[in-house]
C-alpha positions in Angstrom: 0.0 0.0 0.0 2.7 2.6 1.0 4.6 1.3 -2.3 1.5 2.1 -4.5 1.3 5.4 -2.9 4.7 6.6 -3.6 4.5 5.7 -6.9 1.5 7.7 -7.7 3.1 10.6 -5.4 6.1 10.3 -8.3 3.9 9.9 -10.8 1.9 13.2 -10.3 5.6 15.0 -9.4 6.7 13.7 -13.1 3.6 15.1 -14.5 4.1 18.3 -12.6 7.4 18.8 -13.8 6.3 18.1 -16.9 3.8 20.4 -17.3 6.3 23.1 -15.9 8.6 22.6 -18.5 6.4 22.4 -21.3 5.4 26.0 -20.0 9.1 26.9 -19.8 9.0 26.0 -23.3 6.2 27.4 -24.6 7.2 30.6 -23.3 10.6 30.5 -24.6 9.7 29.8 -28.0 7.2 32.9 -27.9 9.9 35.2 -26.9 11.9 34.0 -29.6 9.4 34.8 -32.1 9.0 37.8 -30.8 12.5 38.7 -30.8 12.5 37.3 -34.5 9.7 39.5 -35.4 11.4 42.8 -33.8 15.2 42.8 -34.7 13.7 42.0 -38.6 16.3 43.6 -41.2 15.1 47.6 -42.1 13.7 47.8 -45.2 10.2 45.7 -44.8 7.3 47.8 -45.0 5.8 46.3 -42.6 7.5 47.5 -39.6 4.5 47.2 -37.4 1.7 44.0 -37.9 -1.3 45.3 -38.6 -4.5 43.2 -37.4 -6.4 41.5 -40.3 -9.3 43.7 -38.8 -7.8 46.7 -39.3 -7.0 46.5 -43.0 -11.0 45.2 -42.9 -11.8 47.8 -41.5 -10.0 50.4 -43.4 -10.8 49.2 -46.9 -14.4 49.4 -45.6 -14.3 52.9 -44.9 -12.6 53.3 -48.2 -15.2 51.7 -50.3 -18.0 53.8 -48.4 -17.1 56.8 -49.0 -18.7 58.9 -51.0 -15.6 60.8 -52.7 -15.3 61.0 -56.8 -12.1 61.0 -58.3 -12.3 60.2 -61.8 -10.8 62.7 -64.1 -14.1 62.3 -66.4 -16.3 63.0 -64.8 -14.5 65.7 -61.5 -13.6 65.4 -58.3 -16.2 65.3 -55.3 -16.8 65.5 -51.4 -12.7 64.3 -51.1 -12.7 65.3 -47.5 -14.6 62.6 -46.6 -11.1 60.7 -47.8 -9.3 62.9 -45.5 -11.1 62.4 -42.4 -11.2 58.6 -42.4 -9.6 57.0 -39.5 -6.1 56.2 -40.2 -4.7 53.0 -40.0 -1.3 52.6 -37.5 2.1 52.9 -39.5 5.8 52.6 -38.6 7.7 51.7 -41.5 11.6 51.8 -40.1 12.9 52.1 -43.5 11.5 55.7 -44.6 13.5 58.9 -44.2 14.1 60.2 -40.9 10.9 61.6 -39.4 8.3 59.7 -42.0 8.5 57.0 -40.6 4.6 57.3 -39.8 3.8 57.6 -43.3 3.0 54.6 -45.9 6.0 54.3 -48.5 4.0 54.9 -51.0 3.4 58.6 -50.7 7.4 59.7 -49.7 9.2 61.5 -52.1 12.6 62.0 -50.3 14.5 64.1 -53.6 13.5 67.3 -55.2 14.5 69.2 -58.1 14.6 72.8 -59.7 12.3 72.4 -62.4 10.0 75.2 -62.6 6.3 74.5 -62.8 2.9 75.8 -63.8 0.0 76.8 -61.7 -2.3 75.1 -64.0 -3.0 71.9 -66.2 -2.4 68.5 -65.5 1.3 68.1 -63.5 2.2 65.3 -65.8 2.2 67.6 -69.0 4.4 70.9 -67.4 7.5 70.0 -68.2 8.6 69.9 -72.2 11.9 68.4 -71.4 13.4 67.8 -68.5 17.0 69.1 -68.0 19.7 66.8 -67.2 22.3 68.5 -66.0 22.4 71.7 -63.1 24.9 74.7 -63.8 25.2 77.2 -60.8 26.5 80.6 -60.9 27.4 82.8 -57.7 27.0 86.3 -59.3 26.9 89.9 -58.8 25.1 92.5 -61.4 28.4 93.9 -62.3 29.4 90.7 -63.7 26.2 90.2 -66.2 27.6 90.3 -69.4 30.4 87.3 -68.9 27.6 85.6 -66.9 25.5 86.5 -70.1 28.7 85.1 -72.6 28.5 82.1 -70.4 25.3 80.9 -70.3 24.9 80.9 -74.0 27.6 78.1 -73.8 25.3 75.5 -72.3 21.8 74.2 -74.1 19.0 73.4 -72.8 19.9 70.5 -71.2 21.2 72.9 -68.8 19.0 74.0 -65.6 20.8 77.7 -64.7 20.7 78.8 -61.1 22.0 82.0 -60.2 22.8 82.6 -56.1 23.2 86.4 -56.0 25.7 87.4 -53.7 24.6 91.7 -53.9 20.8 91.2 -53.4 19.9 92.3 -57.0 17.9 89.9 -59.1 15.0 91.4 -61.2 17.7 93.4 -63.6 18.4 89.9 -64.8 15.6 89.7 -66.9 17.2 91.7 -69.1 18.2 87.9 -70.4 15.6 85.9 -72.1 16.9 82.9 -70.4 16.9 84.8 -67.0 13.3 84.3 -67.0 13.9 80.3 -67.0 16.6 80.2 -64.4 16.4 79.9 -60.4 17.4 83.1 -58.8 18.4 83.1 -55.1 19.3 85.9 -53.2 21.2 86.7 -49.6 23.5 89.5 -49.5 27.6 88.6 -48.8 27.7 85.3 -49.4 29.8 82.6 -51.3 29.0 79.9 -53.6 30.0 76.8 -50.7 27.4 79.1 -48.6 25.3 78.5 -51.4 26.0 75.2 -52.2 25.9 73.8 -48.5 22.0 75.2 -48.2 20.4 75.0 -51.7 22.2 71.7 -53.3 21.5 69.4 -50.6 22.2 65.4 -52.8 18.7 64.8 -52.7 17.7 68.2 -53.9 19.8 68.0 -56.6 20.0 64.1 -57.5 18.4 64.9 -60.7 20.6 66.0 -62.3 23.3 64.0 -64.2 26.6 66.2 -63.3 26.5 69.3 -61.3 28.5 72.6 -62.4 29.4 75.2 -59.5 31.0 78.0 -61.0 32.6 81.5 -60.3 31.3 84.5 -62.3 34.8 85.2 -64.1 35.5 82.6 -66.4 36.5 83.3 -70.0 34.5 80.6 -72.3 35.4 81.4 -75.7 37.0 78.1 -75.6 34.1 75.9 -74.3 31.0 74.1 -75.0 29.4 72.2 -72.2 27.7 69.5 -74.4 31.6 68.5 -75.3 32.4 69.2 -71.7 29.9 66.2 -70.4 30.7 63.7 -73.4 34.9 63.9 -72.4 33.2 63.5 -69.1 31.5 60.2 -69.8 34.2 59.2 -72.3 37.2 59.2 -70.0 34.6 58.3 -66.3 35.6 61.5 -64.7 33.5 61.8 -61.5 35.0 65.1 -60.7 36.4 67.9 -63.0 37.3 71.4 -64.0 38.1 72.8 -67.3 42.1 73.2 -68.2 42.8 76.9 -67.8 44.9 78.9 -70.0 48.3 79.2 -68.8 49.8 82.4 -67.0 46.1 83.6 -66.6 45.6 83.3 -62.8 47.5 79.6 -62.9 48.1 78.2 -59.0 48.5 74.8 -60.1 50.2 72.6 -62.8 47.8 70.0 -62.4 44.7 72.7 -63.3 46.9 73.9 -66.9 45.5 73.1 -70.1 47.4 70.8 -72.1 47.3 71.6 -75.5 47.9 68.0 -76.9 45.5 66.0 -74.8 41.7 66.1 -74.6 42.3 65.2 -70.7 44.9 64.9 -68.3 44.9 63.1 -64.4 48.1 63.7 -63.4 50.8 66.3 -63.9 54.1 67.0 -62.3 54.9 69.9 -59.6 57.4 71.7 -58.2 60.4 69.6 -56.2 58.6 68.2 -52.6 54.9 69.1 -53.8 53.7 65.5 -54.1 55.2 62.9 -51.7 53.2 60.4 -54.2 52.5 61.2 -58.2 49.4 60.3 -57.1 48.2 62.0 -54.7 47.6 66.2 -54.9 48.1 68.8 -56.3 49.7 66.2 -59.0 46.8 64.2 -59.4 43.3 63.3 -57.9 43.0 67.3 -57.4 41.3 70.0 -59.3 40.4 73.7 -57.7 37.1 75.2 -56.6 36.8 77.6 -59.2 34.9 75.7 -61.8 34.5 72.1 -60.7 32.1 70.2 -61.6 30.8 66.8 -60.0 28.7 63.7 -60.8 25.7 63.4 -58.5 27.3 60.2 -56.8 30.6 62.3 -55.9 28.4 65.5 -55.4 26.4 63.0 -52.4 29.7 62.7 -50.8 31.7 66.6 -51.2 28.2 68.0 -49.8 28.5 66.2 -46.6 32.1 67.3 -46.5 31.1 71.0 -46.9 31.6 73.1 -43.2 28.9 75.1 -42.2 30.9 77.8 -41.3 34.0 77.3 -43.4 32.2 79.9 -46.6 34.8 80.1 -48.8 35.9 76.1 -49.8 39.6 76.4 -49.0 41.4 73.2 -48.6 38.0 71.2 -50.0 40.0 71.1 -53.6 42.8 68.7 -51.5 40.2 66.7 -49.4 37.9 65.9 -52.8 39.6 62.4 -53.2 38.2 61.2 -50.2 35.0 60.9 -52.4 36.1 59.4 -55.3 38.0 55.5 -55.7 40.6 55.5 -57.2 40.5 59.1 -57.7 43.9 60.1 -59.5 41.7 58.1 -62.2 38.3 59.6 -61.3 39.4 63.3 -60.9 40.8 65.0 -64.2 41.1 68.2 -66.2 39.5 68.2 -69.6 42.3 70.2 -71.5 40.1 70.3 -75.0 37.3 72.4 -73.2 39.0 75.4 -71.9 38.5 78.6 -69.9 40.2 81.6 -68.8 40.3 82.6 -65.1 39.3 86.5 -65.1 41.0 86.8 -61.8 38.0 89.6 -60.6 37.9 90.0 -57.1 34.1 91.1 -57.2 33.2 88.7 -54.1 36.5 89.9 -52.4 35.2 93.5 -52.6 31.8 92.5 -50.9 33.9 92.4 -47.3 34.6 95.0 -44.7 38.2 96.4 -43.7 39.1 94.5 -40.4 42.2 95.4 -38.3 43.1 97.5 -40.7 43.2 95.8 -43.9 41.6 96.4 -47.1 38.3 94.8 -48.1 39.8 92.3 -50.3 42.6 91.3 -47.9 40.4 90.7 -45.3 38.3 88.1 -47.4 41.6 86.9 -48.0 42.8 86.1 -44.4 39.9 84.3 -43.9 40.2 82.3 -46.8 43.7 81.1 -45.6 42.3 81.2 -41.9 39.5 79.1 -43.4 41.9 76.7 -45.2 44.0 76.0 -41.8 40.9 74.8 -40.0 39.5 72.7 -42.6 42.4 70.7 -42.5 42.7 70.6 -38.6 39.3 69.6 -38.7 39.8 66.9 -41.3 42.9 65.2 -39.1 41.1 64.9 -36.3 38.7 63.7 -37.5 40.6 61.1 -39.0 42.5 60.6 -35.9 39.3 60.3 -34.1 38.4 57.3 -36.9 41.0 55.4 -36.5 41.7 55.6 -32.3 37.6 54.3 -32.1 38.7 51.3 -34.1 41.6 50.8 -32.3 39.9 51.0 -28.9 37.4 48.2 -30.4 39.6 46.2 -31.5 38.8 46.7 -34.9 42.2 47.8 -36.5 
């Protein structure tokens, strides 16, 4: 008898135990799914389940509606649309801050191209242009801006950033009327170009021109300008400049025997490699001109208070792979550097120096904390690594 009992006592403990770890199990296996569910890679749209009942219940409302939208016959009572209950979104994957929005419905890039205020939106736009040029002008300058603009078609988008505050005496210029104009008072194209050419404002556009006002052009043609582009798979490039006309670099001289050059030679101790700058993988800030996939990268580089671009000519390679074959001078398409120091004249005497000398100071000033900045930050790089084990 006392056998028998024992027997059933171990027989119930077994099945407790059992039981318990069954539980254990079940409970396990439901985290893990869980966990499955919420570490997911980004990029589903379905960040968030939705209940069967809720899509139900959302197509319902949908369907009931009384709002037209048929382009025979009009448009009617559509804010009944917009007042329906909306259904719970959080899609991981969407830009920053939409992530409450269906995919469907985000348009994260932008572009320049002028629109009308009427007709169907599908039918405003003859042609679309395919590459940007951008000027950063003054009025005094309007004739060579004038010369210069007549050297780029209509695949061309102009925008002018206006540096004195004077814009409507542009229209002077039947194609003034098609261009963008922006306006703020004292500032220089990398202000510009940091605040108005954001990548995903500009990521239209096939190459992306950011010129200075005085540039000679007799000896250029932008639609040959982007074809040695392509040819030769320059991501970033200038036009050669004439020699002895406001020439700082060997690398930036036009070769008169070449359509396009990457690397040059400098003076003795310039270049500790042949290719590294200024003898290759360099070109200067006056007239570069970028693809938008090396434009995504230089605009991030840009320093919000660094205005003029000093030192950004030696720090473009970063962006580029390899760049002493990606960076190059197209010597057939040439300009001339006017050497006008209209922007310099827009400063103040400080300390005692002229207007111009004072832009000047900065621009060196400018140049010394770029680089500083772009040490360190390498240095900052590498030491993370190192401290995670990682070199």
């Amino acid at each position: 008898m006392h056998r028998n009992s024992l027997k059933r006592s171990n027989d119930s403990t077994r099945i407790i135990i059992t039981a318990i770890m069954g539980i254990a199990f079940g409970f396990f296996i439901g985290i893990s799914i869980s966990s499955v569910h919420l570490t997911k890679p980004v990029g589903n749209s379905f960040d968030v389940p939705v209940a069967e009942s809720e899509i139900d219940r959302f197509s319902a409302e949908v369907n009931r509606s009384p709002a037209v939208i048929d382009e025979s016959s009009g448009t009617k009572n559509l804010e009944t649309l917009g007042s329906i209950r909306l259904p719970k979104i959080f899609v991981a994957s969407n830009p920053r801050g939409a992530e409450s929005l269906p995919p469907g419905i985000v348009v994260s890039e932008s572009d320049f191209y002028l629109r009308r205020l009427w007709g169907e939106p599908s039918e405003d736009l003859k042609k679309k242009p395919k590459y940007l040029v951008t000027f950063t002008v003054g009025y005094e300058q309007r004739h060579n801006i004038n010369a210069t603009v007549k050297k780029f078609s209509d695949d061309f988008a102009i925008l002018l950033f206006h540096y004195d505050g004077r814009t409507s005496e542009w229209d002077q210029f039947e194609w003034s009327r098609n261009a963008i104009h922006v306006s703020a008072r004292k500032q220089t194209k990398w202000w510009y170009a940091k605040r108005f050419l954001h990548p995903d404002i500009v990521s239209a556009y096939e190459y992306i021109f950011i010129w200075d006002e005085d540039l000679g052009v007799e000896h250029f043609n932008a639609d040959k300008y982007i074809h040695l582009v392509k040819k030769y798979g320059l991501e970033i490039s200038q036009p050669g400049l004439e020699p002895n006309n406001g020439l700082t670099w060997e690398m930036t001289k036009r070769r008169g025997d070449k359509e396009v050059h990457m690397v040059t030679e400098e003076k003795p101790g310039w270049c500790s490699d042949p290719h590294l700058p200024p003898c290759a993988a360099f070109v200067e800030i006056m007239a570069p001109v970028f693809s938008r996939e090396a434009w995504r990268c230089v605009w991030h580089m840009i320093q919000n208070d660094l205005v003029h671009g000093w030192g950004l000519d030696f720090a473009l390679r970063r962006c580029v792979e390899p760049a002493h074959e990606k960076i190059g001078v197209i010597d057939s398409q040439w300009i001339v550097h006017q050497v006008i120091p209209s922007l310099g004249n827009q400063g103040e005497s400080d300390k005692g120096k002229m207007p111009w000398d004072s832009v000047r100071a900065r621009c060196k000033s400018e140049w010394a904390q770029f680089q500083l900045r772009v040490t360190n930050a390498d240095k900052s790089y590498l030491e993370g690594h190192k401290r995670n084990g990682k070199d």
